[in-house]
VEXPAMAR-122247 format. One record per residue: residue number from 0; y, z, x of N, C-alpha, C in turn. Coordinates in nm, 3 decimals. Example, Ala and Ser with C-alpha at 12.3 -4.5 7.8 and 13.67 -1.06 7.14 Angstrom:
VEXPAMAR-122247
{0 {-0.569 0.780 1.319} {-0.450 0.780 1.230} {-0.330 0.780 1.320}}
{1 {-0.225 0.708 1.285} {-0.106 0.714 1.367} {0.003 0.787 1.290}}
END
This chain:
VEXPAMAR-122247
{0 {8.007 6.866 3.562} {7.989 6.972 3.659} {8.090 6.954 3.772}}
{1 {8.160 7.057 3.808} {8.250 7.061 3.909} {8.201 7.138 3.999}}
{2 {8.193 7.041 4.150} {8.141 7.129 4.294} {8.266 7.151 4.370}}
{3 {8.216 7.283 4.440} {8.309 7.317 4.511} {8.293 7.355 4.670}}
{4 {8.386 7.334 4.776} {8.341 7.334 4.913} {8.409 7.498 4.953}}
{5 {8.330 7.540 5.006} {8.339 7.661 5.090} {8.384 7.664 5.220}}
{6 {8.458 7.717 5.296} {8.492 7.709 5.433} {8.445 7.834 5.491}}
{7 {8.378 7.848 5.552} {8.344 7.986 5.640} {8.463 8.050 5.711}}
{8 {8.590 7.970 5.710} {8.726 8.022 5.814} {8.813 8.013 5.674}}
{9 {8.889 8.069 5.686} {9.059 8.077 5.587} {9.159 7.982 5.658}}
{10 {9.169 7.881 5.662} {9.282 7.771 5.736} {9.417 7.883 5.757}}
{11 {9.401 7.933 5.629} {9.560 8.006 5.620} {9.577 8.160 5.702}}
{12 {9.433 8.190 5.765} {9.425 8.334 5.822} {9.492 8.353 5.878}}
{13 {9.558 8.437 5.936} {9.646 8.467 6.079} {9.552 8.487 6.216}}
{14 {9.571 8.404 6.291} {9.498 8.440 6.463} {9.544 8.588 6.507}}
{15 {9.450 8.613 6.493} {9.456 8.768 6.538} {9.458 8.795 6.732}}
{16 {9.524 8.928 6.817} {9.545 8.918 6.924} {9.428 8.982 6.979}}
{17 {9.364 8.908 7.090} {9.287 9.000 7.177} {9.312 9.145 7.193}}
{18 {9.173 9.241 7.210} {9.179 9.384 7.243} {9.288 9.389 7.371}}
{19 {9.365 9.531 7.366} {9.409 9.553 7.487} {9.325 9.573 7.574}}
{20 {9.300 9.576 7.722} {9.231 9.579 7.865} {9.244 9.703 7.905}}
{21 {9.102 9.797 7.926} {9.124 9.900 7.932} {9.095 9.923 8.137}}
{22 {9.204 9.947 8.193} {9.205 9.972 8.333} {9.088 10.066 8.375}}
{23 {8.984 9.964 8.503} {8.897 10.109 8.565} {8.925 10.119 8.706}}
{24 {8.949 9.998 8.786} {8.975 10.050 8.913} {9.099 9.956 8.997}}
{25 {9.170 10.034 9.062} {9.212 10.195 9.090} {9.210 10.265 8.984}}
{26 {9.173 10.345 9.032} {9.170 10.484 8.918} {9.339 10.534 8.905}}
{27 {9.392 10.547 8.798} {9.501 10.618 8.755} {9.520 10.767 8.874}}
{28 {9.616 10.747 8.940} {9.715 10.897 9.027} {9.565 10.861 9.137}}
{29 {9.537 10.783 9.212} {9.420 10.788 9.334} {9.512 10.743 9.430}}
{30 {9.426 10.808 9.575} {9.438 10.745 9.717} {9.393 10.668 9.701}}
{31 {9.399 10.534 9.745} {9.291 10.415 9.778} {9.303 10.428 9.906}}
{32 {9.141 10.414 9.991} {9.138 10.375 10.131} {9.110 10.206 10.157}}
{33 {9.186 10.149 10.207} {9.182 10.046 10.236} {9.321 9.956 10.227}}
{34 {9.358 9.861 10.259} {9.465 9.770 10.200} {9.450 9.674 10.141}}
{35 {9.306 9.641 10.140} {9.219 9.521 10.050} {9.169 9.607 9.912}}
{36 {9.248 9.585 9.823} {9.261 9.695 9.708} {9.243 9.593 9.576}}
{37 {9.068 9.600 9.508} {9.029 9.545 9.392} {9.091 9.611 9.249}}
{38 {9.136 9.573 9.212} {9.183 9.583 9.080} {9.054 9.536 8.967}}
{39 {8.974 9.615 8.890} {8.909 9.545 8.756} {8.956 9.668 8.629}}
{40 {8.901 9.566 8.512} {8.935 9.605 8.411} {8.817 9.571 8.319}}
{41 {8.787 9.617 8.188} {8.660 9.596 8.093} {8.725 9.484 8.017}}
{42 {8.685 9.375 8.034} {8.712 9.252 7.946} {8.750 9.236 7.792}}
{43 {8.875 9.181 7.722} {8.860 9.217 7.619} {8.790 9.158 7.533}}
{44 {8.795 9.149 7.385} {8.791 9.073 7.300} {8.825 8.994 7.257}}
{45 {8.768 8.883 7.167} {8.900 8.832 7.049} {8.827 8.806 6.916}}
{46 {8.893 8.791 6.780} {8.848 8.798 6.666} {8.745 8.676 6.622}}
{47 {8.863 8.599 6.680} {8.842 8.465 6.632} {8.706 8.392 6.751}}
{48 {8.659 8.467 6.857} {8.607 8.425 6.924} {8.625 8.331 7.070}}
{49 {8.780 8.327 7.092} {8.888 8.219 7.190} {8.823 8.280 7.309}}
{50 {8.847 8.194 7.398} {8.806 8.264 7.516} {8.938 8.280 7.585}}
{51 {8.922 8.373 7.683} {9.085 8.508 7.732} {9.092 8.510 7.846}}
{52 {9.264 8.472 7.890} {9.283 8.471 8.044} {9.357 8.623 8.008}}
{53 {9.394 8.680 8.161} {9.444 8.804 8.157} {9.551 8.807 8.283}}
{54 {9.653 8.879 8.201} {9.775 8.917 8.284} {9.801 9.046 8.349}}
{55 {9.778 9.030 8.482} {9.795 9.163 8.560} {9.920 9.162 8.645}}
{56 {9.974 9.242 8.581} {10.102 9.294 8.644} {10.116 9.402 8.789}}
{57 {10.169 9.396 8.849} {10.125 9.466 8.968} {10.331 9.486 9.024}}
{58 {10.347 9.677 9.008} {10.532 9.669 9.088} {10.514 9.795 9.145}}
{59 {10.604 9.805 9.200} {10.657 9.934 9.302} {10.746 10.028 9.247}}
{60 {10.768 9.986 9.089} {10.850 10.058 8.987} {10.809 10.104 8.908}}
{61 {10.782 10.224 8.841} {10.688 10.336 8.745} {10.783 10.177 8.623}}
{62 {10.899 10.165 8.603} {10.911 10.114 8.492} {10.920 9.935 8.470}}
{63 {10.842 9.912 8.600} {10.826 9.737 8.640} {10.972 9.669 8.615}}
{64 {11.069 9.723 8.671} {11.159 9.687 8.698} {11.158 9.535 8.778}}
{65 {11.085 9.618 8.881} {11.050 9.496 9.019} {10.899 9.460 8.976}}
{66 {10.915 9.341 8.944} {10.746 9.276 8.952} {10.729 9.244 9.120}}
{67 {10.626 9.300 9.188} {10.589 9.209 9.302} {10.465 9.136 9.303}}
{68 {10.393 9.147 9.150} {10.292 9.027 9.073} {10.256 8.983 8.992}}
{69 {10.241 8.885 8.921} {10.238 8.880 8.787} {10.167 8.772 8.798}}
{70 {10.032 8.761 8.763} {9.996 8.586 8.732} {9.844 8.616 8.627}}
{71 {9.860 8.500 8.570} {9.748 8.478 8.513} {9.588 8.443 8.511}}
{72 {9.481 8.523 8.509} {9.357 8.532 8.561} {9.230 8.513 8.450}}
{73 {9.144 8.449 8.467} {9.063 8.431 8.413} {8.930 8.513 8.426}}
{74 {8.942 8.579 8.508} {8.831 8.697 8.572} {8.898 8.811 8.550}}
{75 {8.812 8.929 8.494} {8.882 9.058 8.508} {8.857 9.177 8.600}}
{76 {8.919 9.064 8.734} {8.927 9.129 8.864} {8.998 9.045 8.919}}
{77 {9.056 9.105 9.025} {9.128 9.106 9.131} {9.166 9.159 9.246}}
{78 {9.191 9.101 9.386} {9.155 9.137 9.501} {9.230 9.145 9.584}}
{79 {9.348 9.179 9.643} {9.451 9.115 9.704} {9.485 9.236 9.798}}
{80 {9.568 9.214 9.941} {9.630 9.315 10.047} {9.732 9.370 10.024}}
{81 {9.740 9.501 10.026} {9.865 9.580 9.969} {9.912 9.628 10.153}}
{82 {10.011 9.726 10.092} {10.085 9.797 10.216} {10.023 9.943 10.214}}
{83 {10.014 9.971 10.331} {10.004 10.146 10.371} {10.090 10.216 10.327}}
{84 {10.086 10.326 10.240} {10.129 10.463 10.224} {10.268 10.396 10.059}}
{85 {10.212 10.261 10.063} {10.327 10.265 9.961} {10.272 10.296 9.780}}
{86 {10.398 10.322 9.729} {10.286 10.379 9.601} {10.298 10.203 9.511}}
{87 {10.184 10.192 9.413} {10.140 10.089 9.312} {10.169 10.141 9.170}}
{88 {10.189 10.090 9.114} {10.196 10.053 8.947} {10.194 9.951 8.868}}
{89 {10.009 9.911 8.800} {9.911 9.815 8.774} {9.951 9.811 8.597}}
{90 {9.946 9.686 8.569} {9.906 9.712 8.369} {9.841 9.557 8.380}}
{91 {9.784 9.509 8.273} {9.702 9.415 8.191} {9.745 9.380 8.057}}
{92 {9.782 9.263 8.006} {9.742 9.213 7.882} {9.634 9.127 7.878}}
{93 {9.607 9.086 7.795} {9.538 8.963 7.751} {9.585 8.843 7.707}}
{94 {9.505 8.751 7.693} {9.603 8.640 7.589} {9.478 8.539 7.548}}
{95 {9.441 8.506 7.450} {9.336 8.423 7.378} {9.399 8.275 7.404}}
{96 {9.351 8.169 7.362} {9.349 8.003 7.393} {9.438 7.992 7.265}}
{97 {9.486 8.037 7.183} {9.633 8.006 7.140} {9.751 8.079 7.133}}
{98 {9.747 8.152 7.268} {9.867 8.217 7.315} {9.912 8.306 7.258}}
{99 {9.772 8.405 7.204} {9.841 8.519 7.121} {9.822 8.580 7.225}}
{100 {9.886 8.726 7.262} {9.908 8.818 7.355} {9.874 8.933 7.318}}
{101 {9.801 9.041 7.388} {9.790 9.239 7.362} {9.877 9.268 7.435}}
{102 {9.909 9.385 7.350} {10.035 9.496 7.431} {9.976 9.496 7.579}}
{103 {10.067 9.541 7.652} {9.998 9.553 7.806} {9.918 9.684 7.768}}
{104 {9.819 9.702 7.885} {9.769 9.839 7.905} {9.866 9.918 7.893}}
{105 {9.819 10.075 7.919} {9.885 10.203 7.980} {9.917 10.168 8.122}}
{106 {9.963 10.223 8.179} {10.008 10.173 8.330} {9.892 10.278 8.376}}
{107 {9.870 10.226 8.517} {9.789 10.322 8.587} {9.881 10.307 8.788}}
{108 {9.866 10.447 8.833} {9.935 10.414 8.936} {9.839 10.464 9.067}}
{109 {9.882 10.414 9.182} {9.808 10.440 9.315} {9.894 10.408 9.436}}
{110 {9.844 10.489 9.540} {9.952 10.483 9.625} {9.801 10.461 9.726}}
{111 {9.838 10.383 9.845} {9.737 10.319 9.973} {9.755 10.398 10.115}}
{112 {9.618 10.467 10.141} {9.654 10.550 10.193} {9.691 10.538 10.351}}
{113 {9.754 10.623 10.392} {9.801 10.584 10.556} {9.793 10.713 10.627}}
{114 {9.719 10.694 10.732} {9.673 10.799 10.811} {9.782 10.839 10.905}}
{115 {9.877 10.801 10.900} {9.975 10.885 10.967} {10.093 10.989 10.864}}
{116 {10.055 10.924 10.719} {10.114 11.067 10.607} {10.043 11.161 10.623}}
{117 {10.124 11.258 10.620} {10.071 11.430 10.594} {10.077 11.440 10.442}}
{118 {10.133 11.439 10.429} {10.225 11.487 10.298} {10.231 11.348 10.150}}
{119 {10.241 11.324 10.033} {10.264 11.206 9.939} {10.353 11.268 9.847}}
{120 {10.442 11.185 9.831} {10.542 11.237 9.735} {10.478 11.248 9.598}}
{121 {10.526 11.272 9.482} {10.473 11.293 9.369} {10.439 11.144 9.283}}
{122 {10.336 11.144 9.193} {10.390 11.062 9.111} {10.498 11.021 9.004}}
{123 {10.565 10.913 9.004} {10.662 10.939 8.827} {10.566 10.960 8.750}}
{124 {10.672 11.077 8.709} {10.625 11.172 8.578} {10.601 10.999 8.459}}
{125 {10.511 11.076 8.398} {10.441 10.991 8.285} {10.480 11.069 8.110}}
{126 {10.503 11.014 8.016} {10.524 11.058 7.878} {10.408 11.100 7.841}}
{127 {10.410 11.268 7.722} {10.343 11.281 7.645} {10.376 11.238 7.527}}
{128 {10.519 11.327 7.496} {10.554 11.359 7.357} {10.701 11.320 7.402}}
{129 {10.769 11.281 7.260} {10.760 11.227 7.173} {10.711 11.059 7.223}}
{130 {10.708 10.987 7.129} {10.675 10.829 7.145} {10.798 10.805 7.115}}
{131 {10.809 10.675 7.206} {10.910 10.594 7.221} {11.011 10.572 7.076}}
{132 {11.118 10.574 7.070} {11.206 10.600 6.978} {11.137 10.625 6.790}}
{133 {11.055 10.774 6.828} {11.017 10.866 6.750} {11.093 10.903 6.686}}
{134 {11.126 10.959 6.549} {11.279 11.024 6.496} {11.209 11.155 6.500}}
{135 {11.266 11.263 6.537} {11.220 11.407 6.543} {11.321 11.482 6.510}}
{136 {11.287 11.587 6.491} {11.399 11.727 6.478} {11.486 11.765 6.559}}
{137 {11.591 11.777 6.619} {11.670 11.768 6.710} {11.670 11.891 6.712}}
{138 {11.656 11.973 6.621} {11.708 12.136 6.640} {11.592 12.162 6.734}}
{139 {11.492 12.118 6.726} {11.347 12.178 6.808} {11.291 12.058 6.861}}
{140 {11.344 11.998 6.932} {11.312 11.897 7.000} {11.239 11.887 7.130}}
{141 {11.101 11.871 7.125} {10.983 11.879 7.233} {10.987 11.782 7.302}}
{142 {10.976 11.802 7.411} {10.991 11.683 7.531} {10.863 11.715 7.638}}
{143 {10.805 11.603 7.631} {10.657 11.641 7.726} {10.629 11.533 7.830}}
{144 {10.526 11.587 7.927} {10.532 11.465 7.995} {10.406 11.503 8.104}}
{145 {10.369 11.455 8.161} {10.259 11.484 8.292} {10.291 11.441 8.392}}
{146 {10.248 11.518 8.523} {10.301 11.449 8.681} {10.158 11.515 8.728}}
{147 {10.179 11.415 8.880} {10.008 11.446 8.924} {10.091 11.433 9.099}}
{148 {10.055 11.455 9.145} {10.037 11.508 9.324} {9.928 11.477 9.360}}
{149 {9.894 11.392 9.474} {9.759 11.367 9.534} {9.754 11.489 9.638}}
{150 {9.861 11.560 9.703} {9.834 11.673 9.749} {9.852 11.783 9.690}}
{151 {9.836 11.826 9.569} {9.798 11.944 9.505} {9.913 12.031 9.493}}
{152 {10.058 11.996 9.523} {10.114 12.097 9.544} {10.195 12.161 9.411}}
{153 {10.269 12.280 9.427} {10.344 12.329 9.301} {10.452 12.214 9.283}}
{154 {10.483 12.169 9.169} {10.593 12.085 9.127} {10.750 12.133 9.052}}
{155 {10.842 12.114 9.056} {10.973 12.163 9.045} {11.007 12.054 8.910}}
{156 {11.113 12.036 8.842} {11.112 11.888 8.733} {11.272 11.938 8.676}}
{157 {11.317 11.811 8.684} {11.463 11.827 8.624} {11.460 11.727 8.503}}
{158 {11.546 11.748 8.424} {11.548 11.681 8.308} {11.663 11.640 8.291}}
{159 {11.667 11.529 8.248} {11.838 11.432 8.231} {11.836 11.368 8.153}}
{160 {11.912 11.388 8.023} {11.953 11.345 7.883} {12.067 11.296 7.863}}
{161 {12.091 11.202 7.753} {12.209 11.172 7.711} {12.176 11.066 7.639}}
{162 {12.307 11.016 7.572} {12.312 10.920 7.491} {12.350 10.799 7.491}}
{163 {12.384 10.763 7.636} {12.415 10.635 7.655} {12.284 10.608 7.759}}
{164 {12.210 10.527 7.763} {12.121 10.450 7.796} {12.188 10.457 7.993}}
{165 {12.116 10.486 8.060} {12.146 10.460 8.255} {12.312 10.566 8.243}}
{166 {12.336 10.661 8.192} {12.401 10.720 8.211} {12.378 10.858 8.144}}
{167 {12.285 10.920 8.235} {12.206 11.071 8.227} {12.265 11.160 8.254}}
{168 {12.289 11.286 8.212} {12.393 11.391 8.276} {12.243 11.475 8.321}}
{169 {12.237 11.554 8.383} {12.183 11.677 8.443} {12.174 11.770 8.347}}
{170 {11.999 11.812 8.251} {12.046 11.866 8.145} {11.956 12.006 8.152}}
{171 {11.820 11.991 8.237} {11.759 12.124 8.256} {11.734 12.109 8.415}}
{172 {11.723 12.222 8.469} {11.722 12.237 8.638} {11.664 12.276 8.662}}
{173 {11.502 12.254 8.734} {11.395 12.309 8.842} {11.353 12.439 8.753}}
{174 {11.294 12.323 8.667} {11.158 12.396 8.518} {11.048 12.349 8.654}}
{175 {10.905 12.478 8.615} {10.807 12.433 8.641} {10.696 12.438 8.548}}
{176 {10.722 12.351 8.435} {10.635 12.340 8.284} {10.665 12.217 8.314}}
{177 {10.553 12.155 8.173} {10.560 11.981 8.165} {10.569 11.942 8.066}}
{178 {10.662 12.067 8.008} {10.746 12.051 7.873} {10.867 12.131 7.842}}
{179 {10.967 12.113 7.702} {11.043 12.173 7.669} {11.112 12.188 7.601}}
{180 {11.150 12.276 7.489} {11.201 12.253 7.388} {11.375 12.278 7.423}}
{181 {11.431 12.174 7.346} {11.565 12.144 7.348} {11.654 12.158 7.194}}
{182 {11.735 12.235 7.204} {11.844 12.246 7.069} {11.992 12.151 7.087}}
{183 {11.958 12.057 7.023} {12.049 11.942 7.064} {12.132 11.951 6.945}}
{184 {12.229 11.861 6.979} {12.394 11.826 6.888} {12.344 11.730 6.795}}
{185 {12.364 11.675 6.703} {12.384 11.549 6.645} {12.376 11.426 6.706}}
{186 {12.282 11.335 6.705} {12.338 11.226 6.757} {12.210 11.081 6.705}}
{187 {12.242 10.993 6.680} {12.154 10.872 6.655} {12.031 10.892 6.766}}
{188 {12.051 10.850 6.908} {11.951 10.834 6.989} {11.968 10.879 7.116}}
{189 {11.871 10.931 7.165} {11.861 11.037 7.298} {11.821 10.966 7.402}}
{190 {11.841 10.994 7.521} {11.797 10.900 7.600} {11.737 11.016 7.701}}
{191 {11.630 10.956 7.762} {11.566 11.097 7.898} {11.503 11.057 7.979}}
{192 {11.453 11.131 8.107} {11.402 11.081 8.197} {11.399 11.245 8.294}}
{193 {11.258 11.233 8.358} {11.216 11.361 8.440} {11.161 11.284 8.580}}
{194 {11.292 11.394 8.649} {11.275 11.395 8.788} {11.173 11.530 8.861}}
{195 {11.036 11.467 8.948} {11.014 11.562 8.965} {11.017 11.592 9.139}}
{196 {11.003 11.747 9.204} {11.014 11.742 9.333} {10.914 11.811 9.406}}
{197 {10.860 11.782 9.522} {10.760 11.873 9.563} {10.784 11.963 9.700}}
{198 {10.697 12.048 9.700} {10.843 12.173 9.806} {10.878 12.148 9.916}}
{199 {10.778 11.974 9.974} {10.849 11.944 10.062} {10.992 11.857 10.072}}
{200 {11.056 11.824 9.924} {11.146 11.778 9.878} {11.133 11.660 9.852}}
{201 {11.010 11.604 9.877} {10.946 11.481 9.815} {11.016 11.428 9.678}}
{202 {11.088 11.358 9.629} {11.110 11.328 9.478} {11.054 11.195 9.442}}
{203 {11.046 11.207 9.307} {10.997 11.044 9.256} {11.063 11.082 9.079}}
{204 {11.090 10.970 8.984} {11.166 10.964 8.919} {11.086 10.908 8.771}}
{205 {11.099 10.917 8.645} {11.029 10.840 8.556} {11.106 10.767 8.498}}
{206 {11.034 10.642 8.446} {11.150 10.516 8.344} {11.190 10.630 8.270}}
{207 {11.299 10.565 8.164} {11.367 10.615 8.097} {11.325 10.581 7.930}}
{208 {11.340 10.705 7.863} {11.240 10.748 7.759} {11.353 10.753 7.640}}
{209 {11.344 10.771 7.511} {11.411 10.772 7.455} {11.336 10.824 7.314}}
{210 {11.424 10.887 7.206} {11.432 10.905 7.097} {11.562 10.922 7.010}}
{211 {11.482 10.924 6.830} {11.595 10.935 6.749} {11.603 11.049 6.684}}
{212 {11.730 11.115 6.637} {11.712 11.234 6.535} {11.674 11.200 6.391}}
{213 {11.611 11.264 6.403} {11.559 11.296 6.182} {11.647 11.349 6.129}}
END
C-alpha cells in the first residue's frame, strides 16, 4: 500500500496581489473645510490571507509628477495639515507581507477651502474613453473625458494632440462637450491631453493620455 500526503497550499502557487483600495474620504472633486484633512479608504484584501500595509500617495499634480507624500501605513487612514485654497490629488495601493503590490487606486482630487476665494479654478479634466494605449479607429476616433467645477460654472476645453509625447500642437479650440470625434492621419500612437477654462479664465490642465491606431 502506498500513502500519500496532501498539502492544503500548492508550494508552487503564485502569491496573488492584494484588492485595490477603494478611496472614501475626501470625496473625489470636494471642498474640504478644514486644513486637518483625514484621508480613509475600505481596507483591502489578500488571497493568501498576509496581512497589508498601504501606500498613500498624496501631489499637487493631476499626473503625480510631484509627490509631496508617499509613505507606508498600516491603518487605512490618515491625518495630516494641508494648505488653504490649494488643490490635492490622493491614490492608494496596497502591498501584502511578501511585497506583492495593487495597481494604485483611481485618483481622487480636492482642493482646501479658503475663505478669502471667491471663485476655484477647475479640476484636471479626468479620462473616459479611450483607455490608455487602446488601439482604435483613427478614422472615428472618440476622445472623452470629465471635468467638475466646485463652482458650477460653464466650462470651455481645448484639446492638444500629437505624436510625439510633451510636444502637443493645439488641435480643437473652446469645445463645450466632454467629448469628440476626431478624423486623424495615420500614425502608430497619439498622444492628448484637455485643457479646460472657466469664464473667469481660471485654467487647469490633464496628464497626458495616449492611444494607438487599429
Amino acid at each position: 500500500m502506498f500513502l500519500y500526503s496532501c498539502s492544503k497550499e500548492d508550494p508552487n502557487a503564485e502569491n496573488e496581489v492584494p484588492t485595490i483600495p477603494i478611496l472614501l474620504s475626501p470625496a473625489n472633486n470636494s471642498l474640504v473645510d478644514g486644513v486637518n484633512v483625514t484621508f480613509s479608504w475600505e481596507g483591502s484584501s489578500d488571497p493568501e490571507g498576509e496581512e497589508i500595509s498601504y501606500n498613500l500617495q498624496l501631489s499637487d499634480e493631476a499626473d503625480f509628477t510631484h509627490i509631496i507624500f508617499s509613505d507606508e501605513l498600516n491603518e487605512n487612514g490618515y491625518t495630516t495639515e494641508l494648505t488653504k485654497g490649494k488643490y490635492y490629488y490622493w491614490r492608494v495601493r496596497a502591498k501584502d507581507a511578501s511585497n506583492n503590490t495593487s495597481e494604485f487606486s483611481p485618483r481622487q482630487n480636492f482642493v482646501v477651502r479658503d475663505e478669502l476665494t471667491s471663485n476655484y479654478a477647475p479640476f484636471a479634466p479626468e479620462k473616459r474613453f479611450p483607455d490608455l494605449d487602446e488601439a482604435i479607429d483613427i478614422d472615428q476616433a472618440k476622445l472623452g473625458w470629465t471635468c467638475f467645477d466646485v463652482d458650477d460654472t460653464d466650462l470651455e476645453y481645448n484639446i492638444y494632440l500629437g505624436t510625439e509625447y510633451g510636444n502637443l500642437p493645439l488641435y480643437v479650440e473652446g469645445i463645450n462637450t466632454t467629448e469628440v470625434t476626431l478624423n486623424l492621419d495615420d500614425g502608430s500612437v497619439f498622444y492628448w491631453q484637455v485643457e479646460v477654462t472657466d469664464p473667469s479664465g481660471q485654467t487647469a490642465i490633464s496628464p497626458i493620455w495616449w492611444f494607438k491606431s487599429s
